[in-house]
DSSP file (Angstrom, degrees, kcal/mol; ACC not computed):
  #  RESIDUE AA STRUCTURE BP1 BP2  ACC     N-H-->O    O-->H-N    N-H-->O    O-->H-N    TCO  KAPPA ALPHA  PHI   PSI    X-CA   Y-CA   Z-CA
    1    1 A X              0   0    0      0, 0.0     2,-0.2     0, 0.0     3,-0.1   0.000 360.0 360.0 360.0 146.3  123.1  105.6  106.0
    2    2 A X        -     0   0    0      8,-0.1    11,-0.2     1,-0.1    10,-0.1  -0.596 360.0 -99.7 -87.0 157.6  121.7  106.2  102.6
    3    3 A X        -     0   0    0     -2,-0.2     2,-0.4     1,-0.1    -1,-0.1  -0.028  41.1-129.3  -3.6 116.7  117.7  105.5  101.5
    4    4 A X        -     0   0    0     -3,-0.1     2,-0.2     7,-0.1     6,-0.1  -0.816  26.2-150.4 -79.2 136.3  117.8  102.2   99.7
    5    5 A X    >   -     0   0    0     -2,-0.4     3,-1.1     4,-0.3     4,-0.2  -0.753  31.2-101.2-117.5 169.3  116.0  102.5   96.0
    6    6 A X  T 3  S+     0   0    0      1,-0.2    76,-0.2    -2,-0.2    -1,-0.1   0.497 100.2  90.5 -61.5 -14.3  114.3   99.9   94.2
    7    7 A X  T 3  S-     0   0    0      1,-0.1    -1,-0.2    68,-0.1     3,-0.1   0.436  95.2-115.3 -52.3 -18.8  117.2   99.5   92.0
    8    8 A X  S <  S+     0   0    0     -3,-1.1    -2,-0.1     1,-0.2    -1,-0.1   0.507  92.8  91.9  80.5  -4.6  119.5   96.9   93.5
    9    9 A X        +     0   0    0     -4,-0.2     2,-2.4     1,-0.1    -4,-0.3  -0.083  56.1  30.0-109.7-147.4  121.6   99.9   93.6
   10   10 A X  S    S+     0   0    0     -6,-0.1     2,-0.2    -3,-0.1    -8,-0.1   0.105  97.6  96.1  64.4 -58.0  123.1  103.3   95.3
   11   11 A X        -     0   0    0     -2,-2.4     3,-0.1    -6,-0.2    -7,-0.1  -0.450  63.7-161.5 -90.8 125.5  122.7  101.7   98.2
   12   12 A X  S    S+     0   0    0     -2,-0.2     2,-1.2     1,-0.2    -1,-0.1   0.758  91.5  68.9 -86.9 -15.9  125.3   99.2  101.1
   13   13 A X  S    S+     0   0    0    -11,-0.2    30,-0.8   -10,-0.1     2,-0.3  -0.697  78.7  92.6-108.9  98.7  122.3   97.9  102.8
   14   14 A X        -     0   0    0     -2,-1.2     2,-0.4    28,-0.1    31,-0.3  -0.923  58.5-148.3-166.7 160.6  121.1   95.9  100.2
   15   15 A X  E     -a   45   0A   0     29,-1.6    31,-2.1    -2,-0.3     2,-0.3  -0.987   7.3-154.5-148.0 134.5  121.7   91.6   99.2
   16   16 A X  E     -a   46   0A   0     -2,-0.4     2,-0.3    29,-0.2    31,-0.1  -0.760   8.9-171.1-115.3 170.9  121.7   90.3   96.1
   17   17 A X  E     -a   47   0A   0     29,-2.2    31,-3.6    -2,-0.3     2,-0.9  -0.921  10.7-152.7-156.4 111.8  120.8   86.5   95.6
   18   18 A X  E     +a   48   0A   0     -2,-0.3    31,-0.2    29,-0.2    29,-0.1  -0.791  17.7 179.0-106.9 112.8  121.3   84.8   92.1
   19   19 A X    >   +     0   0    0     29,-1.4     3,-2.5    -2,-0.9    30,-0.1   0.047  28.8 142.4 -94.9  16.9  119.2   82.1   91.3
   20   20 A X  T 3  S+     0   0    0      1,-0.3     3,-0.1    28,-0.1    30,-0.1  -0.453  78.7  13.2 -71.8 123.4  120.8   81.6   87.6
   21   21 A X  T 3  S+     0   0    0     28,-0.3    -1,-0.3     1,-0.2    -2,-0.1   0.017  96.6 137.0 112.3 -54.4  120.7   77.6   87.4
   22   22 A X    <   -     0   0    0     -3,-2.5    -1,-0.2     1,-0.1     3,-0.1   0.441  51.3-135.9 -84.1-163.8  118.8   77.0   89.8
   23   23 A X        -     0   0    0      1,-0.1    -1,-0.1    -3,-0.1    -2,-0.0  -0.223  29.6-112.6 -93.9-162.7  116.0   74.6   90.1
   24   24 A X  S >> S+     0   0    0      3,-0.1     4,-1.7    -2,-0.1     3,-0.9   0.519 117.3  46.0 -80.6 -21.4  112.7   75.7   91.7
   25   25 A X  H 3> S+     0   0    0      1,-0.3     4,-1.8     2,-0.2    -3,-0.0   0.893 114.2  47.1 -91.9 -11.6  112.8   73.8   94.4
   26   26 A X  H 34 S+     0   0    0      2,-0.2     4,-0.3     1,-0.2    -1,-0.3   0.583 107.4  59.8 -83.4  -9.4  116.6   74.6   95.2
   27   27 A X  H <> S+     0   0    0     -3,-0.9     4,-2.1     2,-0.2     3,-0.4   0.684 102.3  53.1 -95.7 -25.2  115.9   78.5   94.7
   28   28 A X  H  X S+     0   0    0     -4,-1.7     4,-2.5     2,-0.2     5,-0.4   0.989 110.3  49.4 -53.9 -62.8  113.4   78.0   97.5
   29   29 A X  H  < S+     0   0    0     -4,-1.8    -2,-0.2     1,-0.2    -1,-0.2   0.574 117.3  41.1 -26.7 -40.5  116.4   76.4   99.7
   30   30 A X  H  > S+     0   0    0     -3,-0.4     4,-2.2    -4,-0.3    -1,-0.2   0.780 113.1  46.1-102.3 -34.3  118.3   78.9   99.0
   31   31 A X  H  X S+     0   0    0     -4,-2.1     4,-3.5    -3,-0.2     5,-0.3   0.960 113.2  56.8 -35.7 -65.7  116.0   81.8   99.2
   32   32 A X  H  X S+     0   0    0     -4,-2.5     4,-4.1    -5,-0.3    -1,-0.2   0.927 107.2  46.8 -31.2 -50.9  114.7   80.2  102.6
   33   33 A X  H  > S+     0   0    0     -5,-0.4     4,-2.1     2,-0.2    -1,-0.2   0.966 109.4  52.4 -77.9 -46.8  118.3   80.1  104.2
   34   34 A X  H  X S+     0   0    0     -4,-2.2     4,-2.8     2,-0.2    -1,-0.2   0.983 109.6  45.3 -60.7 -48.7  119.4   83.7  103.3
   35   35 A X  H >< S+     0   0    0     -4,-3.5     3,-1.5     2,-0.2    -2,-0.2   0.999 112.4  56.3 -56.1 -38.3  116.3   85.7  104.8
   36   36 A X  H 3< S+     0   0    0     -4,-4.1    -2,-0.2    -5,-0.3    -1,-0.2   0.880 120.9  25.3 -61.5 -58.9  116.7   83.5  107.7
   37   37 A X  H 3< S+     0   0    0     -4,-2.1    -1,-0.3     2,-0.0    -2,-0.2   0.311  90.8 127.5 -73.9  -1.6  120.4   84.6  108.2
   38   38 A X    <<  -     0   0    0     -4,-2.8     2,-0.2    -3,-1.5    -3,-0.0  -0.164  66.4-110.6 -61.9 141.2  120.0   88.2  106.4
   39   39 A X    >   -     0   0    0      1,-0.1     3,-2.2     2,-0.0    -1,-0.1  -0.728  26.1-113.1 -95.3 143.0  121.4   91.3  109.0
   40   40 A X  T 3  S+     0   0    0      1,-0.3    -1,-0.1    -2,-0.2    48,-0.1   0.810 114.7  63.1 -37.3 -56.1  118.8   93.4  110.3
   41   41 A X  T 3  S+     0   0    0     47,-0.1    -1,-0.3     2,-0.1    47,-0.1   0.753  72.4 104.2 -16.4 -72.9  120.2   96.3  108.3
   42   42 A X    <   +     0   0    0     -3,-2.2   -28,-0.1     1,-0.1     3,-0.1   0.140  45.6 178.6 -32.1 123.2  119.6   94.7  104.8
   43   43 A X        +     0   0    0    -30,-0.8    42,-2.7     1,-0.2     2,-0.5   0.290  62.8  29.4-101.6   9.4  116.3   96.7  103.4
   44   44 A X  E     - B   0  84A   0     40,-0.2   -29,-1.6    25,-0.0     2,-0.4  -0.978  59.3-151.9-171.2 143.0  116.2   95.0  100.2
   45   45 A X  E     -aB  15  83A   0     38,-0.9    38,-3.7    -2,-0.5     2,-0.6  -0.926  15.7-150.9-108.6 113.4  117.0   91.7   98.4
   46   46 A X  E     -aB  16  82A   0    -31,-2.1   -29,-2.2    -2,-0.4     2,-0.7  -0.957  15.3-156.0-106.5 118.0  117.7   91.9   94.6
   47   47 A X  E     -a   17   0A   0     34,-3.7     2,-0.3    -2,-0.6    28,-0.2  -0.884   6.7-167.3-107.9 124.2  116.6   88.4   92.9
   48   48 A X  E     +a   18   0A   0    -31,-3.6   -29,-1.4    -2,-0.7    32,-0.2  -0.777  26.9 149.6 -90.4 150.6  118.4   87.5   89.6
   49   49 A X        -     0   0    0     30,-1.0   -28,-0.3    -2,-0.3     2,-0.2  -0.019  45.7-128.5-114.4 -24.7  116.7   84.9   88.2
   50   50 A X        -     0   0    0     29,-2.4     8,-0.2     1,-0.1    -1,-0.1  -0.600   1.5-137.2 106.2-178.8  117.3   85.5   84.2
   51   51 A X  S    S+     0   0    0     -2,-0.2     3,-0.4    28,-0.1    -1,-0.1   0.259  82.1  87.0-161.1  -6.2  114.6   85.6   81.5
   52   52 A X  S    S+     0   0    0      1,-0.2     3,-0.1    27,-0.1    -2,-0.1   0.594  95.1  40.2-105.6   9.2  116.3   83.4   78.6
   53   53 A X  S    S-     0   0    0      1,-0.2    -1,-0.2     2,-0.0     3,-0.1   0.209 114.8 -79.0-155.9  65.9  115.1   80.0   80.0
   54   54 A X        -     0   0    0     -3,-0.4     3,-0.5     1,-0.1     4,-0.2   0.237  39.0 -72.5 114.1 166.9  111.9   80.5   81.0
   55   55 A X  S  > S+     0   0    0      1,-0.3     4,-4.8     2,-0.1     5,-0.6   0.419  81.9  98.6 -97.5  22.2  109.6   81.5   83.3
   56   56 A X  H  > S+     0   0    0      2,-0.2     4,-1.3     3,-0.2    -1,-0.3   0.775  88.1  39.1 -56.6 -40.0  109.6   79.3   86.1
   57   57 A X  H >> S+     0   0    0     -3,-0.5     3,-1.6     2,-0.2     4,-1.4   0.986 115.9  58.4 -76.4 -71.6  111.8   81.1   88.7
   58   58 A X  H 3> S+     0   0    0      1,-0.3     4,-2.7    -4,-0.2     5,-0.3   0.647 107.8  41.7  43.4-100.5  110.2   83.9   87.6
   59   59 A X  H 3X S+     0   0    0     -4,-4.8     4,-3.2     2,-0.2    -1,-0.3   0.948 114.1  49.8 -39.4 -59.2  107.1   82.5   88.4
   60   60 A X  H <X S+     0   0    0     -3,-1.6     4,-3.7    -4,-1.3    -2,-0.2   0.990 107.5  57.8 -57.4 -63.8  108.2   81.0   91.8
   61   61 A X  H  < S+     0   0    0     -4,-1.4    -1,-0.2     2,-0.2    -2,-0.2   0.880 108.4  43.6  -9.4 -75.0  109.9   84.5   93.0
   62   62 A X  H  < S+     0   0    0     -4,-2.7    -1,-0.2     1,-0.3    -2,-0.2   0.905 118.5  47.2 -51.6 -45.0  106.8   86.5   92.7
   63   63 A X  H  < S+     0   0    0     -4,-3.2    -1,-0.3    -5,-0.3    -2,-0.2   0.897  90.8 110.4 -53.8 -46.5  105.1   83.6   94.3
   64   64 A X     <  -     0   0    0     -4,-3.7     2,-0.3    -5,-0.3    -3,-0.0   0.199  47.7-169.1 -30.5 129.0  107.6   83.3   97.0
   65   65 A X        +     0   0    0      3,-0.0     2,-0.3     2,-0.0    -1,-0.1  -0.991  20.2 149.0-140.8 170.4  106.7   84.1  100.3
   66   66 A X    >   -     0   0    0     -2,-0.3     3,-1.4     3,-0.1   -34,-0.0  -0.932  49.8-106.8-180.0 133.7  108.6   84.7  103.9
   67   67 A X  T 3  S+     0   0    0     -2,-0.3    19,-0.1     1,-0.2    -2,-0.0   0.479 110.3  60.6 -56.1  -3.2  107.7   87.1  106.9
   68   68 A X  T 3  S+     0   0    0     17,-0.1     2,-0.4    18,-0.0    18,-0.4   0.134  80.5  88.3-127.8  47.0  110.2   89.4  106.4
   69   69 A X    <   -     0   0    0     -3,-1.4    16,-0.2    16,-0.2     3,-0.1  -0.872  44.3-179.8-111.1 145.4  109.4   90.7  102.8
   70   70 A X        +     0   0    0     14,-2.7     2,-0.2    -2,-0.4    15,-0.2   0.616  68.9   8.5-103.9 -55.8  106.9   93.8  102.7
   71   71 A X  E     -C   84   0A   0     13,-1.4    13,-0.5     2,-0.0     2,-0.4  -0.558  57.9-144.8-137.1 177.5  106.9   94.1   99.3
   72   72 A X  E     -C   83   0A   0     -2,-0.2     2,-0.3    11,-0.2    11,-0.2  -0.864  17.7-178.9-115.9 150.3  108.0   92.6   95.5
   73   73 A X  E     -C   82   0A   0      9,-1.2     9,-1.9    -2,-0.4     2,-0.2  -0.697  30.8-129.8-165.2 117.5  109.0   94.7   92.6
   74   74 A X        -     0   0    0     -2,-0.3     7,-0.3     7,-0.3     4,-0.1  -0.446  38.2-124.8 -62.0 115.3  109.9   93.3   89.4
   75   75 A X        -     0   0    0    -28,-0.2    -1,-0.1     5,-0.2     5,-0.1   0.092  27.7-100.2 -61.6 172.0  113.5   95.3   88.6
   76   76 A X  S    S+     0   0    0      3,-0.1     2,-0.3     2,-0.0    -1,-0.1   0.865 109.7  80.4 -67.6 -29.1  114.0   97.2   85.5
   77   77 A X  S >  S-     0   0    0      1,-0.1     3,-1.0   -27,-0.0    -2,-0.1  -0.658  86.7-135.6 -70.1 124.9  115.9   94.0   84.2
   78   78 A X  T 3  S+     0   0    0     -2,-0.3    -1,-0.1     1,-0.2    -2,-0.0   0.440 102.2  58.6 -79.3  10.3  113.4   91.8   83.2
   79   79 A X  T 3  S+     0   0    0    -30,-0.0   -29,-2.4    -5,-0.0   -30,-1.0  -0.308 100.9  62.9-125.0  33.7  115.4   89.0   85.0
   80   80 A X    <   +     0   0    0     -3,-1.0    -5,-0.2   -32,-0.2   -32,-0.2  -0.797  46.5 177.6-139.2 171.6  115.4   90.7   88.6
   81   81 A X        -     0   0    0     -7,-0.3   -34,-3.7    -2,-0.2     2,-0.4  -0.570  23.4-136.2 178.0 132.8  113.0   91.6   91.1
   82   82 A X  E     -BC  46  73A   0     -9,-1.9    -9,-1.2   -36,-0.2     2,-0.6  -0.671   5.5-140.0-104.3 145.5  114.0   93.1   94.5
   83   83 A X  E     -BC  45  72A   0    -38,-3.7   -38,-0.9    -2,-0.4   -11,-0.2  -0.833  12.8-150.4 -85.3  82.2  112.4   92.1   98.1
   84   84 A X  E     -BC  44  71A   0     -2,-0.6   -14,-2.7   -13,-0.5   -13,-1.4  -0.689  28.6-131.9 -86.3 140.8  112.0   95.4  100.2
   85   85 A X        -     0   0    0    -42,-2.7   -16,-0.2   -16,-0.2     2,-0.1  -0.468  14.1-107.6-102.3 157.4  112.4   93.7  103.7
   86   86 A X        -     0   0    0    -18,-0.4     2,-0.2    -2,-0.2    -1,-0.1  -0.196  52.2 -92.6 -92.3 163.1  109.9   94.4  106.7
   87   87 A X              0   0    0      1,-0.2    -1,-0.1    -2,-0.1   -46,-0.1  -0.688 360.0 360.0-103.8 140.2  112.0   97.0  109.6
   88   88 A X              0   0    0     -2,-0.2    -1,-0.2   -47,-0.1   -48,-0.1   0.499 360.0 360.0  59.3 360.0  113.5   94.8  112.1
């Protein structure tokens, strides 16, 4: 299997999650519900949230936490930001 990169890209073990819409408190809900159910495989979570109304998810993302993230990194799209997931 290949190296996953920070991109949201190149890569099958990878999840995307689009929060476009959402609320905060419903991108939490939904955030919440995927890591629990994510397969072990998955090293990385790309979060859309968008950029043209406002920064709240944004905000919330970065904030966001859950035991099986290691890291954040804000994507190259200013309206992403990928999860690199913890081994196992």
């Amino acid at each position: 299997m290949k190296k996953c990169t920070l991109l949201c890209i190149y890569s099958k073990i990878y999840n995307k999650v689009d929060l476009h819409g959402e609320t905060v408190y419903s991108a939490q809900k939904v955030l919440t519900a995927r890591l629990k159910n994510i397969s072990p495989d998955v090293r990385e979570v790309c979060v859309i949230f968008g950029y043209h109304s406002g920064t709240a998810l944004k905000d919330f993302v970065m904030r966001y936490k859950n035991k099986k993230i290691a890291k954040k990194v804000l994507g190259l799209n200013q309206g992403s930001a990928v999860f690199v997931l913890k081994d196992g």
